[in-house]
Backbone as ProteinMPNN parsed JSONL, in Angstrom:
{"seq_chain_A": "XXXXXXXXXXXXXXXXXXXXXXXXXXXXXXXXXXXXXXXXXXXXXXXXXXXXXXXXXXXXXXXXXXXXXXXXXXXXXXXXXXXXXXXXXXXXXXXXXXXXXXXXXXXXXXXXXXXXXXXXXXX", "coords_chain_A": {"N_chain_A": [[20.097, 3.427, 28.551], [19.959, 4.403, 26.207], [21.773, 3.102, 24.46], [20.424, 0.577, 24.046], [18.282, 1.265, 23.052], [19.641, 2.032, 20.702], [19.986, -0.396, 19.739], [17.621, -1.641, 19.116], [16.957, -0.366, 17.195], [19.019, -0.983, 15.485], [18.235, -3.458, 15.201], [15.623, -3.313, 13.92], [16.197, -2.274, 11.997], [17.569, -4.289, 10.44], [15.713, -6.466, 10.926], [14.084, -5.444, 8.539], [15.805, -4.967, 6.254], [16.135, -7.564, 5.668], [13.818, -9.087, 5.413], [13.467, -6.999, 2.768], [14.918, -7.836, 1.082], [13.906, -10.84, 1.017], [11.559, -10.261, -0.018], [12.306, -9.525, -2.414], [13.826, -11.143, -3.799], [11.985, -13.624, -3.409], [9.228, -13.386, -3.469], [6.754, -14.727, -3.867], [6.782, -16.825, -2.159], [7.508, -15.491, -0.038], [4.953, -14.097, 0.159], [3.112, -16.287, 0.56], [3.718, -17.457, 2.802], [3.474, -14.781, 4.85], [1.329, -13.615, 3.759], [-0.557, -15.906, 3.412], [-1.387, -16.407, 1.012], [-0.403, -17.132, -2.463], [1.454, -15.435, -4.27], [0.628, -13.561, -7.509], [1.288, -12.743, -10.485], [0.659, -9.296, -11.065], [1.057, -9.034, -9.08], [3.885, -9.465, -8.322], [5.795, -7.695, -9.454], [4.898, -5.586, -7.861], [5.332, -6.307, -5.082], [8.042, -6.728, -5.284], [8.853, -4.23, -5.203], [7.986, -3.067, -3.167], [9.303, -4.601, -1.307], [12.376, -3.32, -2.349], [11.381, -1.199, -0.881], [11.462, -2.014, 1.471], [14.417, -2.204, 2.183], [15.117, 0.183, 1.835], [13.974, 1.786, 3.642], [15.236, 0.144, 5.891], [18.049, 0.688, 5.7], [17.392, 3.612, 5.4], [16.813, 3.629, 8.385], [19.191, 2.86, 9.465], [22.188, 3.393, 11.797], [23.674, 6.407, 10.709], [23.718, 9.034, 7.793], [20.279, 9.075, 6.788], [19.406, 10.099, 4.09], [21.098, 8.132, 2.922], [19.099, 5.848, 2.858], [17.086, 6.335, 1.278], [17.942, 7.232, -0.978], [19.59, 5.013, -1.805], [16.623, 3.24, -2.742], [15.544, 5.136, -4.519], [17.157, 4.588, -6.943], [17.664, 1.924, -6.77], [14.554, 1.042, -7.687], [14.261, 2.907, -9.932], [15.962, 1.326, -11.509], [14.749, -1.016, -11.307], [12.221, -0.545, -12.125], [12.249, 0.218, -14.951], [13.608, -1.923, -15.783], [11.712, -3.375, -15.646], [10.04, -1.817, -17.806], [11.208, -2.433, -20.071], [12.519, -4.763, -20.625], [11.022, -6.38, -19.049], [8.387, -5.737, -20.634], [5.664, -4.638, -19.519], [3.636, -1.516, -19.45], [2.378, 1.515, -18.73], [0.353, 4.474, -18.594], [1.637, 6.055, -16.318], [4.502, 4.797, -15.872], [6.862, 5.145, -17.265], [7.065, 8.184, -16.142], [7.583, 7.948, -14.073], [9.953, 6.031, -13.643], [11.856, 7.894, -14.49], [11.294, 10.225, -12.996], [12.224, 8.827, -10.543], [14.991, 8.648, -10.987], [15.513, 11.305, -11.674], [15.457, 11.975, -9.083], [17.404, 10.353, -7.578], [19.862, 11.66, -8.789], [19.908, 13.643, -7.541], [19.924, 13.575, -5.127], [22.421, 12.084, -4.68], [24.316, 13.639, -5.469], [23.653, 15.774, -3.615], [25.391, 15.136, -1.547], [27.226, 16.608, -1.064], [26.229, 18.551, -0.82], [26.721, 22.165, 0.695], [26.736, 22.51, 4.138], [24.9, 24.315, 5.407], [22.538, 23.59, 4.05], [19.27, 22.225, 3.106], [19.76, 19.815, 2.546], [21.682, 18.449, 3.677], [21.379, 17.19, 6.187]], "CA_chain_A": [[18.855, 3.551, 27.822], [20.367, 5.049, 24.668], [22.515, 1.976, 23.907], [18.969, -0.325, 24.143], [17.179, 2.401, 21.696], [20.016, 1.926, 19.546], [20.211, -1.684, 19.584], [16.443, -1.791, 18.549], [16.613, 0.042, 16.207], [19.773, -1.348, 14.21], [17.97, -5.05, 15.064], [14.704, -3.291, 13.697], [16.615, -2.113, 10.527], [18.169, -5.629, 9.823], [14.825, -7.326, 10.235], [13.194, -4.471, 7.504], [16.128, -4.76, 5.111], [16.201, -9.08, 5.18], [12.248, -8.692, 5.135], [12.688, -6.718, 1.893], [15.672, -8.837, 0.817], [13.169, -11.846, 0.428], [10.333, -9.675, -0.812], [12.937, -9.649, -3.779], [14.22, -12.531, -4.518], [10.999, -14.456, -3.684], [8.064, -12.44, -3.511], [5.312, -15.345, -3.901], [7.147, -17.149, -1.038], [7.053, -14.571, 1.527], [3.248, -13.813, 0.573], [2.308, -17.136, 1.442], [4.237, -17.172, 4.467], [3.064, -13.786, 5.315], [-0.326, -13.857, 4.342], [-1.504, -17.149, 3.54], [-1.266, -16.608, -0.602], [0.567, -17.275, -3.289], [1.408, -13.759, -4.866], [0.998, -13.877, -8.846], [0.921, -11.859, -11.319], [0.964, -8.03, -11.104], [1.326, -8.786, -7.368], [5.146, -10.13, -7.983], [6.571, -6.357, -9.115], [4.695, -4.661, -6.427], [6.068, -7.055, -3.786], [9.461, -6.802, -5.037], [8.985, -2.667, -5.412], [7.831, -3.496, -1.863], [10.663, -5.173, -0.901], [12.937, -1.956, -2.794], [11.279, 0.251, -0.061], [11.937, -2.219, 2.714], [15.892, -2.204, 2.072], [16.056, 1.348, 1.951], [13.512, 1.648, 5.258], [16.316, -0.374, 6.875], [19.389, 1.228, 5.33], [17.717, 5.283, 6.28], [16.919, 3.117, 9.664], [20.901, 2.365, 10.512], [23.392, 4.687, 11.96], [24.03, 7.51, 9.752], [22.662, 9.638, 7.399], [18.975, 8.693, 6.021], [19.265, 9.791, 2.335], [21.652, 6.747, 2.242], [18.595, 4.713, 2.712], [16.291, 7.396, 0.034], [19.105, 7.053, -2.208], [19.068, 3.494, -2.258], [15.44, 2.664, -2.863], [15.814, 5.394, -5.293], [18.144, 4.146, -7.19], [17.116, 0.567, -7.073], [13.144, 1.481, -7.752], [14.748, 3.457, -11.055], [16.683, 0.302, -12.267], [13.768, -1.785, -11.873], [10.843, 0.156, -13.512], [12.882, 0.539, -16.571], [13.853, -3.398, -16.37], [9.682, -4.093, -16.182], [9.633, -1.417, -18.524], [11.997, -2.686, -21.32], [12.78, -6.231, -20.369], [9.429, -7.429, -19.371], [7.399, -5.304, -21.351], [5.209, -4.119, -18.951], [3.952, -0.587, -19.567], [1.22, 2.389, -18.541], [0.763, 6.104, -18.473], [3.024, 6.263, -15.281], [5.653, 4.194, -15.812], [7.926, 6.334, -17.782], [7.449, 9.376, -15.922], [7.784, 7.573, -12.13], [10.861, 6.284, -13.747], [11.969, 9.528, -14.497], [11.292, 11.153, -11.309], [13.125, 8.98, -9.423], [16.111, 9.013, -11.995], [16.251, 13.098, -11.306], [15.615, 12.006, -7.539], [18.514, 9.753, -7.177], [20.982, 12.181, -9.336], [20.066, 15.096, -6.223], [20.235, 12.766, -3.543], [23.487, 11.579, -4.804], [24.759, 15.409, -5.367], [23.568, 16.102, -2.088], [26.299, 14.689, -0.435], [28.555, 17.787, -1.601], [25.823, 19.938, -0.122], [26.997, 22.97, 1.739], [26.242, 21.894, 5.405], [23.621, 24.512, 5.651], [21.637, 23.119, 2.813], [18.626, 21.584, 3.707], [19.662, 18.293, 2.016], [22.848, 18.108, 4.001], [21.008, 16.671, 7.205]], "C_chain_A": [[19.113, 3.827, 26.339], [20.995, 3.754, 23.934], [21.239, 1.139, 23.822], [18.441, 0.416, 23.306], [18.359, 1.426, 20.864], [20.302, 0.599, 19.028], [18.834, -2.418, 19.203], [16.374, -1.214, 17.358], [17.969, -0.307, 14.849], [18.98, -3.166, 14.364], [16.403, -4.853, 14.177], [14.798, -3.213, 12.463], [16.886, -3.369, 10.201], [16.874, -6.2, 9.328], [14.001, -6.752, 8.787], [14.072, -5.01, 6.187], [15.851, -6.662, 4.839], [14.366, -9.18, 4.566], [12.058, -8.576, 3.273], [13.644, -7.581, 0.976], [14.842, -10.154, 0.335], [12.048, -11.836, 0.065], [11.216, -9.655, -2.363], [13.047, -10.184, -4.336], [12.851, -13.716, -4.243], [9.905, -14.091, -3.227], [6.736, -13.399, -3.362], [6.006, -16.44, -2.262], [6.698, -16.622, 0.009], [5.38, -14.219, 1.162], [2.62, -14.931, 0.943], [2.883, -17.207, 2.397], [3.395, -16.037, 5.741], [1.501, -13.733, 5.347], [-1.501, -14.802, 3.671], [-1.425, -17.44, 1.838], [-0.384, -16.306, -1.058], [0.605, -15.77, -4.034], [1.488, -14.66, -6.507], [1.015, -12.775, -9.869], [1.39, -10.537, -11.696], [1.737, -7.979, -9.941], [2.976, -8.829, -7.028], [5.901, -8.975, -8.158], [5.989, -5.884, -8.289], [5.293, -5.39, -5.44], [7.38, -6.707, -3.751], [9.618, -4.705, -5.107], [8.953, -2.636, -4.049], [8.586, -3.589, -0.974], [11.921, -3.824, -1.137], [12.774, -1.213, -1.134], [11.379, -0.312, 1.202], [13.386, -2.397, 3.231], [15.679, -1.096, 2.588], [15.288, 1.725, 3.267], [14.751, 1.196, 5.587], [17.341, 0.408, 6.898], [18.869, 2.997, 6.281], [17.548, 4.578, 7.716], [18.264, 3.279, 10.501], [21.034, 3.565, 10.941], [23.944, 5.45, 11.006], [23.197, 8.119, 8.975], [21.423, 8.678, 6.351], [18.909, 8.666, 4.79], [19.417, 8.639, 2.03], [20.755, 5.849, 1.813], [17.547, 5.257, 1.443], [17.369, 6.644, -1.053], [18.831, 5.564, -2.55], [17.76, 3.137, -3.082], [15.091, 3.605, -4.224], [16.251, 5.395, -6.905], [17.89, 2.896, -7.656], [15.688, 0.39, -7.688], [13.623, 2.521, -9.201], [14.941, 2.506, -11.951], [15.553, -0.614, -12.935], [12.265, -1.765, -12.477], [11.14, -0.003, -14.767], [13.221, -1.186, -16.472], [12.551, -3.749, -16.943], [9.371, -3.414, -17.565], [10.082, -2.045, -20.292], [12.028, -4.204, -21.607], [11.693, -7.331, -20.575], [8.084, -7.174, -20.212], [6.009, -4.303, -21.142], [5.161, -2.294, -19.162], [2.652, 0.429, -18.782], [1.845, 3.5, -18.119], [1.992, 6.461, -17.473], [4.144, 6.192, -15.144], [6.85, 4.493, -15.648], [8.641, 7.632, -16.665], [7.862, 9.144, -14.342], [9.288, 6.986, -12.449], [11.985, 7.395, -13.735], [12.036, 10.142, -13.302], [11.864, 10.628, -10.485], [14.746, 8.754, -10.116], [16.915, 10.403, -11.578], [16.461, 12.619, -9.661], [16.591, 11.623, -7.094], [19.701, 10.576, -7.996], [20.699, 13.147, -7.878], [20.337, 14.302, -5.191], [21.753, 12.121, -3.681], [24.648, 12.711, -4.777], [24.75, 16.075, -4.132], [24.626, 15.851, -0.992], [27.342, 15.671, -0.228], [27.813, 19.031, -1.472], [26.322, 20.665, 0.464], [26.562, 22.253, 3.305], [24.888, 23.018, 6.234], [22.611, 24.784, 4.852], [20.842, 22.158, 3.495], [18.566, 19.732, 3.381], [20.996, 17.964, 2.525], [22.816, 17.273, 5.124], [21.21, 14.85, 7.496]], "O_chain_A": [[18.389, 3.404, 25.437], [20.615, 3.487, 22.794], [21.188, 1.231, 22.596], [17.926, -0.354, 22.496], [18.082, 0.298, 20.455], [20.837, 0.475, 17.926], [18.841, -3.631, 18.993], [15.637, -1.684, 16.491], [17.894, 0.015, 13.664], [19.311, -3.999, 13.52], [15.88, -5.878, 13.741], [13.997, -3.737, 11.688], [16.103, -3.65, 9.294], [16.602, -6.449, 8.153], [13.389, -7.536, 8.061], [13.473, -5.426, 5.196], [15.355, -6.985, 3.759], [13.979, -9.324, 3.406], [11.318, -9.235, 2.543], [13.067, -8.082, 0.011], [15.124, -10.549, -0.797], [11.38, -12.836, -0.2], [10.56, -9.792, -3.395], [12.589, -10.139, -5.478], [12.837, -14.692, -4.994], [9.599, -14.766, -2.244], [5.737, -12.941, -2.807], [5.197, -16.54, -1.339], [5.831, -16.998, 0.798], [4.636, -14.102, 2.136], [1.602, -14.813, 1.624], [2.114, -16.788, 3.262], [2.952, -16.251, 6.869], [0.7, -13.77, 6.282], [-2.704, -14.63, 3.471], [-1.406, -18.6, 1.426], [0.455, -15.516, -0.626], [-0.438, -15.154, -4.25], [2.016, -15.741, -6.77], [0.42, -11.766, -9.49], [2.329, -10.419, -12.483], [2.708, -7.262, -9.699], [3.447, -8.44, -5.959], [6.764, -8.817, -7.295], [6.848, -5.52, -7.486], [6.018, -4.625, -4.803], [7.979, -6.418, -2.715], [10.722, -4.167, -5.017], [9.962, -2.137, -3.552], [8.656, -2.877, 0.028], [12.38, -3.345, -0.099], [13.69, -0.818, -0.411], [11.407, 0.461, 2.16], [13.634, -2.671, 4.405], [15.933, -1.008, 3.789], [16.08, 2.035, 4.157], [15.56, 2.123, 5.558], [17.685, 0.9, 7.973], [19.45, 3.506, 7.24], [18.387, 5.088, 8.459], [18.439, 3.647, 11.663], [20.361, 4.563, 10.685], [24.892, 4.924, 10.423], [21.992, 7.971, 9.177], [21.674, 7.865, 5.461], [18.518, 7.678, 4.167], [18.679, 7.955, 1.321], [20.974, 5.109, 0.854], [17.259, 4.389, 0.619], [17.297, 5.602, -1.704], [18.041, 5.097, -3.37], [17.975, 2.699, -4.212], [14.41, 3.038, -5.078], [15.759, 6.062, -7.816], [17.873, 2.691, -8.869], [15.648, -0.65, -8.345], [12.536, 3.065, -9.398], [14.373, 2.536, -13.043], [15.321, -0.926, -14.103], [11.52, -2.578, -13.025], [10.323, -0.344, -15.622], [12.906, -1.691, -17.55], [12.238, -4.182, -18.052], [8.694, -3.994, -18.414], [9.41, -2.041, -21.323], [11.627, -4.738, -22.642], [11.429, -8.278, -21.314], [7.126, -7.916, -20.433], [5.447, -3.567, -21.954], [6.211, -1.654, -19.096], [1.888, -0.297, -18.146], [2.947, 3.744, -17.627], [3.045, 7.013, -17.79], [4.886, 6.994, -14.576], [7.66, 4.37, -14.73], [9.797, 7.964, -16.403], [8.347, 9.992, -13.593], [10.089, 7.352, -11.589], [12.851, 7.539, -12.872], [13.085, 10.514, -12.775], [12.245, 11.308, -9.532], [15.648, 8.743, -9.279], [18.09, 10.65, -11.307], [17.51, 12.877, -9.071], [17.035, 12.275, -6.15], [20.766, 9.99, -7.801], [21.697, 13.199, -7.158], [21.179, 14.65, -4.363], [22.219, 11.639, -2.648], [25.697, 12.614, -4.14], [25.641, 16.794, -3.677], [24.648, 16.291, 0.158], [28.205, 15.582, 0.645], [28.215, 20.159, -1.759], [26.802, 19.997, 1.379], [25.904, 21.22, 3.187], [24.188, 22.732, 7.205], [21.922, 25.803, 4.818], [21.324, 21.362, 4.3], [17.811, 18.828, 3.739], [21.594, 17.139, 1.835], [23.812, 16.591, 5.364], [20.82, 14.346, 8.549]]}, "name": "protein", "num_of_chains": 1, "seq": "XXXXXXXXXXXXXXXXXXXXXXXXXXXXXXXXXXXXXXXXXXXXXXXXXXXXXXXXXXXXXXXXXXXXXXXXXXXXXXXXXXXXXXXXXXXXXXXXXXXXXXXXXXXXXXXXXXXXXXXXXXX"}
């Protein structure tokens, strides 16, 4: 029974991270696929931010510890605020500071790994 859990749930992670894998790289694709329209617009960073949080779903999904998959999405969801922010131009009140927050978030979650083991971020 345990081997069948765990074989759902690393086949459940794969399909989450490929999922967000082509929420990335082609974001208006998979929305018409998915749900009938062409994504445009604003819709193409939220899809692929989308996509961000369906990697790291998959990744805390696998075998081992969860941050890994926090960390990730973290991490990646940092990089690409500040690309929209700088690159594409894209800006508002939030932006900055949701950058930011997950900037500090992914330096602790990355620190965390050198937690004591009865630190609540050592789990």
């Amino acid at each position: 029974m345990a081997d069948t859990a765990k074989r759902l749930l690393v086949g459940a992670a794969l399909g989450e991270v490929a999922t967000g894998a082509a929420m990335l790289v082609a974001p208006s694709l998979v929305g018409r696929l998915l749900l009938g329209e062409v994504l445009t617009g604003i819709a193409l960073p939220v899809a692929r931010v989308a996509g961000i949080a369906l990697i790291g779903l998959g990744i805390a999904c696998w075998p081992g510890p969860p941050r890994v998959g926090l960390l990730t999405y973290s991490a990646a969801v940092t990089l690409y605020l500040a690309y929209l922010g700088v690159a594409v131009g894209l800006s508002a009140i939030l932006l900055w500071p949701a950058v930011a927050l997950h900037a500090v978030l992914t330096v602790l979650l990355a620190l965390s790994r050198r937690a004591p083991p009865s630190s609540p971020f050592s789990r």
